[in-house]
N, CA and C atoms as a LAMMPS dump frame, in Angstrom:
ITEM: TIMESTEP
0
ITEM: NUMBER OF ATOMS
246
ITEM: BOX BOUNDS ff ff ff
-5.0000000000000000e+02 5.0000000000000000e+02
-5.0000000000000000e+02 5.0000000000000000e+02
-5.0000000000000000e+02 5.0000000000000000e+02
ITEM: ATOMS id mol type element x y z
1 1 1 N 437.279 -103.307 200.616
2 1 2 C 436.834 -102.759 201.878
3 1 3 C 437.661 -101.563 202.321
4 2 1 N 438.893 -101.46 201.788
5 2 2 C 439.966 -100.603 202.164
6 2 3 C 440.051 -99.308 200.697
7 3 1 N 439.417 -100.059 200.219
8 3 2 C 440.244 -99.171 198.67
9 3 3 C 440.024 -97.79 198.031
10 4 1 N 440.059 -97.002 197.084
11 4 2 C 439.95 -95.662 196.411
12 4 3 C 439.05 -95.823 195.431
13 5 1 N 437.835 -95.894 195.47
14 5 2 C 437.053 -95.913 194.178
15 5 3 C 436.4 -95.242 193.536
16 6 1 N 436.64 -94.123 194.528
17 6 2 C 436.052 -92.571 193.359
18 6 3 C 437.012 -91.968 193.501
19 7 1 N 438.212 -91.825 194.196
20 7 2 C 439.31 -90.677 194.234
21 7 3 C 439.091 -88.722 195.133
22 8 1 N 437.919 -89.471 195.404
23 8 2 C 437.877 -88.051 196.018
24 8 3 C 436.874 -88.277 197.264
25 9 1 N 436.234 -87.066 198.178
26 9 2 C 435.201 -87.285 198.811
27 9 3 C 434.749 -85.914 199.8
28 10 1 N 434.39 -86.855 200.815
29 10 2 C 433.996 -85.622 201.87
30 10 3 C 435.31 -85.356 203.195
31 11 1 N 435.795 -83.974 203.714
32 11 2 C 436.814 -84.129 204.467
33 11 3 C 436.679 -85.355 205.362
34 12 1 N 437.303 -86.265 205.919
35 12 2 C 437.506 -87.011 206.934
36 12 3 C 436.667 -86.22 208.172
37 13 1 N 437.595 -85.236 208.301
38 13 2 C 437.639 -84.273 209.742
39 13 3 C 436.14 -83.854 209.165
40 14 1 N 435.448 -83.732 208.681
41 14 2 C 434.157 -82.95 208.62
42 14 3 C 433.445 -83.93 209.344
43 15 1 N 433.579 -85.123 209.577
44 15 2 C 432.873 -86.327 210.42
45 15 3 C 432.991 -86.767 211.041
46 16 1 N 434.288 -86.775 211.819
47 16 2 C 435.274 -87.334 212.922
48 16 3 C 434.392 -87.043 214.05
49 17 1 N 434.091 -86.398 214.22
50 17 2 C 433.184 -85.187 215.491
51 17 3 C 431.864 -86.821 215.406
52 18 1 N 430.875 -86.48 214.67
53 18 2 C 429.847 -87.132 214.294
54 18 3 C 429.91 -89.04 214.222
55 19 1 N 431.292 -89.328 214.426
56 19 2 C 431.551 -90.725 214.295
57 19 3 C 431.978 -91.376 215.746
58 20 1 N 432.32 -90.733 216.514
59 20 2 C 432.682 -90.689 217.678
60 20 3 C 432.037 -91.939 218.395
61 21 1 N 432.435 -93.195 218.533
62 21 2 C 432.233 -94.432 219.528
63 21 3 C 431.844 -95.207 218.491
64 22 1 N 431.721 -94.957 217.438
65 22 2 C 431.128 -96.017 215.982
66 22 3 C 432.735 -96.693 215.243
67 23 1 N 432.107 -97.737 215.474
68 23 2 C 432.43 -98.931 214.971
69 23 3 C 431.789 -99.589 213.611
70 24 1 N 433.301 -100.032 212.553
71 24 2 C 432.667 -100.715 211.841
72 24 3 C 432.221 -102.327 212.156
73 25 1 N 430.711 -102.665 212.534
74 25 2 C 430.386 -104.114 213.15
75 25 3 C 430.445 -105.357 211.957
76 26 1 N 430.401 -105.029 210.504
77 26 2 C 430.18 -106.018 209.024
78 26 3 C 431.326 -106.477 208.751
79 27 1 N 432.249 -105.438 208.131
80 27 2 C 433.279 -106.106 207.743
81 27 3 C 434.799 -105.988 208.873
82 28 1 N 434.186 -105.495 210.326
83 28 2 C 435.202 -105.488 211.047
84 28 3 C 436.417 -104.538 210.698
85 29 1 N 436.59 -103.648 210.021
86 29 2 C 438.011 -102.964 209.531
87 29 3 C 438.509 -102.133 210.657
88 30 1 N 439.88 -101.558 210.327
89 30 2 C 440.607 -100.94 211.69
90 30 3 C 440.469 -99.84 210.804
91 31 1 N 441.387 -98.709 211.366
92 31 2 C 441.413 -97.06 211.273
93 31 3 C 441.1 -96.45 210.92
94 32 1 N 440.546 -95.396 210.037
95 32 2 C 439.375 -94.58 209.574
96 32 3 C 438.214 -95.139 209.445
97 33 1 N 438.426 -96.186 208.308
98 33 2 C 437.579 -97.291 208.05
99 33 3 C 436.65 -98.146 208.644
100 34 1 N 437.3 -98.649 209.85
101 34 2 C 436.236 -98.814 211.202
102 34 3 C 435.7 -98.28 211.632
103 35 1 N 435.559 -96.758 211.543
104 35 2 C 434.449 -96.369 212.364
105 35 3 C 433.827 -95.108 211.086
106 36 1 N 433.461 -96.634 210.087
107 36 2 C 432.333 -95.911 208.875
108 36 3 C 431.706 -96.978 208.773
109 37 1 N 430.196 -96.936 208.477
110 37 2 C 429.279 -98.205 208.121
111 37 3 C 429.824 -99.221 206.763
112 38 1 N 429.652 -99.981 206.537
113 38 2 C 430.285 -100.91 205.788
114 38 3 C 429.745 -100.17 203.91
115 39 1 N 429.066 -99.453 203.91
116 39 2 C 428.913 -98.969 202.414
117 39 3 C 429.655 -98.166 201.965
118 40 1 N 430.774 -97.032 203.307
119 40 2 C 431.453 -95.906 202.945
120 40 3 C 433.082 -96.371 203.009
121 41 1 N 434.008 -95.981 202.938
122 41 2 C 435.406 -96.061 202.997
123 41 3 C 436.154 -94.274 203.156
124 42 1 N 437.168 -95.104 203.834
125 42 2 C 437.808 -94.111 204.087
126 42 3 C 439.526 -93.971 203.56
127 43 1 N 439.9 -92.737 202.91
128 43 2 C 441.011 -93.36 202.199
129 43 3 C 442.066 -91.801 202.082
130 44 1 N 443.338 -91.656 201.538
131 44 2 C 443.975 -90.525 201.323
132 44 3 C 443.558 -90.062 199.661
133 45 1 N 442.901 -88.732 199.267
134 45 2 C 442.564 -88.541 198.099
135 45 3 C 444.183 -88.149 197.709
136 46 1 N 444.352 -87.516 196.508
137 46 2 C 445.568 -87.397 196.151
138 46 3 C 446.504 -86.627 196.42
139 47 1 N 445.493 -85.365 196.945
140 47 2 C 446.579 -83.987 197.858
141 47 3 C 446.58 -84.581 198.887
142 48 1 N 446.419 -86.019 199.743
143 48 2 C 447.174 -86.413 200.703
144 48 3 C 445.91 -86.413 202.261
145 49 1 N 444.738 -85.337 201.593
146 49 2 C 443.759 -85.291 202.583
147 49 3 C 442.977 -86.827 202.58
148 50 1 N 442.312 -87.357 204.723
149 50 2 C 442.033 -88.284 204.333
150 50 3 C 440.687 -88.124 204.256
151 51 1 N 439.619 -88.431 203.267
152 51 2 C 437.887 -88.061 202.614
153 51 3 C 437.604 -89.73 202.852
154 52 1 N 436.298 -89.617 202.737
155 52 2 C 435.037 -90.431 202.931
156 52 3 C 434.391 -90.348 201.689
157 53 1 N 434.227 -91.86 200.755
158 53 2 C 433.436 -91.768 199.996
159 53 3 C 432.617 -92.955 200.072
160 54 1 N 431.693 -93.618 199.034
161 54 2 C 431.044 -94.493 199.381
162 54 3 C 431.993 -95.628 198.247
163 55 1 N 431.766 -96.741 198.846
164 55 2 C 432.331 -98.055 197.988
165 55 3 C 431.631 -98.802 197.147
166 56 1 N 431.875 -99.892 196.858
167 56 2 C 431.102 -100.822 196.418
168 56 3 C 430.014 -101.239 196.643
169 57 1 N 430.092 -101.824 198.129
170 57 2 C 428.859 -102.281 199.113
171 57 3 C 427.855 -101.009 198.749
172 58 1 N 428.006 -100.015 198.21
173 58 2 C 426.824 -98.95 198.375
174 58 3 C 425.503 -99.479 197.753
175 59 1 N 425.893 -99.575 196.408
176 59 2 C 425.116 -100.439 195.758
177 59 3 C 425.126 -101.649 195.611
178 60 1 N 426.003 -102.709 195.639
179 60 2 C 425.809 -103.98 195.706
180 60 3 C 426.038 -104.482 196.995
181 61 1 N 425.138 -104.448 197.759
182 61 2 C 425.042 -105.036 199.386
183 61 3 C 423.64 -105.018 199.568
184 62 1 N 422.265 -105.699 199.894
185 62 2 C 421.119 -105.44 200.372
186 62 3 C 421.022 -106.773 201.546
187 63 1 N 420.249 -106.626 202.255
188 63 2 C 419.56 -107.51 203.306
189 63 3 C 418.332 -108.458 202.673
190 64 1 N 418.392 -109.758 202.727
191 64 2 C 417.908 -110.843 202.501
192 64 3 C 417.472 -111.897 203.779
193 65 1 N 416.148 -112.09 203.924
194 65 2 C 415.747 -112.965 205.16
195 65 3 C 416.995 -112.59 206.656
196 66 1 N 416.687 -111.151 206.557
197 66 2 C 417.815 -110.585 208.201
198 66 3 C 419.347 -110.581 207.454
199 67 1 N 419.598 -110.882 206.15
200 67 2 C 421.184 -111.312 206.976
201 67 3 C 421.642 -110.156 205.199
202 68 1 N 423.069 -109.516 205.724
203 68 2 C 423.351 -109.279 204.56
204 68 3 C 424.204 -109.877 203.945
205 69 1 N 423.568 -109.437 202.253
206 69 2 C 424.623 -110.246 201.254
207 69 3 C 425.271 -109.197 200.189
208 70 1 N 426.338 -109.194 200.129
209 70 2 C 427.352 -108.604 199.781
210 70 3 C 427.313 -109.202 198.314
211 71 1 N 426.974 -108.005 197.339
212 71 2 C 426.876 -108.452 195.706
213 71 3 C 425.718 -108.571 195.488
214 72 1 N 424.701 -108.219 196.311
215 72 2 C 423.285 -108.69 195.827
216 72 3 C 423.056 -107.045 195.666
217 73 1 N 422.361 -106.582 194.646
218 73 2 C 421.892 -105.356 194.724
219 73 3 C 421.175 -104.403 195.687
220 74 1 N 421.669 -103.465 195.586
221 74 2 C 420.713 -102.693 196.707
222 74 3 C 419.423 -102.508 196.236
223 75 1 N 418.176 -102.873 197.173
224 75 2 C 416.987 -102.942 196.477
225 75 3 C 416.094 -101.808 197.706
226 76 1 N 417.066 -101.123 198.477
227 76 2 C 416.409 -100.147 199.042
228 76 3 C 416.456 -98.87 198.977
229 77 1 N 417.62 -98.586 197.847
230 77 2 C 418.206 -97.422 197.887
231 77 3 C 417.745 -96.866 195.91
232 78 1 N 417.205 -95.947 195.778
233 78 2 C 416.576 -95.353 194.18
234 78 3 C 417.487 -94.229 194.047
235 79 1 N 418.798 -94.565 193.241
236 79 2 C 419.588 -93.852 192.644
237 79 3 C 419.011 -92.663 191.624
238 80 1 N 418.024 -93.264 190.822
239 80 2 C 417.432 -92.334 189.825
240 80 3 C 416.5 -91.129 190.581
241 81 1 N 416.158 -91.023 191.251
242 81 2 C 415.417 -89.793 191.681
243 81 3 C 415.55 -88.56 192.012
244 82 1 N 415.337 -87.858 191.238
245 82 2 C 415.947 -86.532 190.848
246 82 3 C 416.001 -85.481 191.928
């Protein structure tokens, strides 16, 4: 929920503006991280800047009878489309 899994991303500050009163409500996390939806993370890339990329949950998280489940594939999102 916290971690580096692509090593790179989008500036932090390019979204800070745009995130403003958002809360993470799923997995509850504190500081950058809390206030990104539960598919993205927020982390220091290696020159020290802090970027936004997407995590795990991107693809393995979908909604089942209302509720989500974490590891179930995303069955709403078509990676392949060009």
């Amino acid at each position: 929920m916290y971690g580096d899994y692509i090593g790179t991303g989008i500036p932090f500050s390019f979204l800070e503006k745009r995130l403003s009163g958002a809360r993470d409500t799923v997995w509850n996390r504190t500081g950058n991280a809390g206030l990104l939806s539960y598919p993205f993370n927020a982390f220091s890339a290696y020159n020290g800047v802090e970027v936004v990329a997407g995590n795990c949950f991107t693809c393995h998280t979908s909604r089942m009878e209302g509720q989500l489940v974490p590891g179930l594939g995303n069955v709403e999102s078509d990676f392949q489309k060009a």
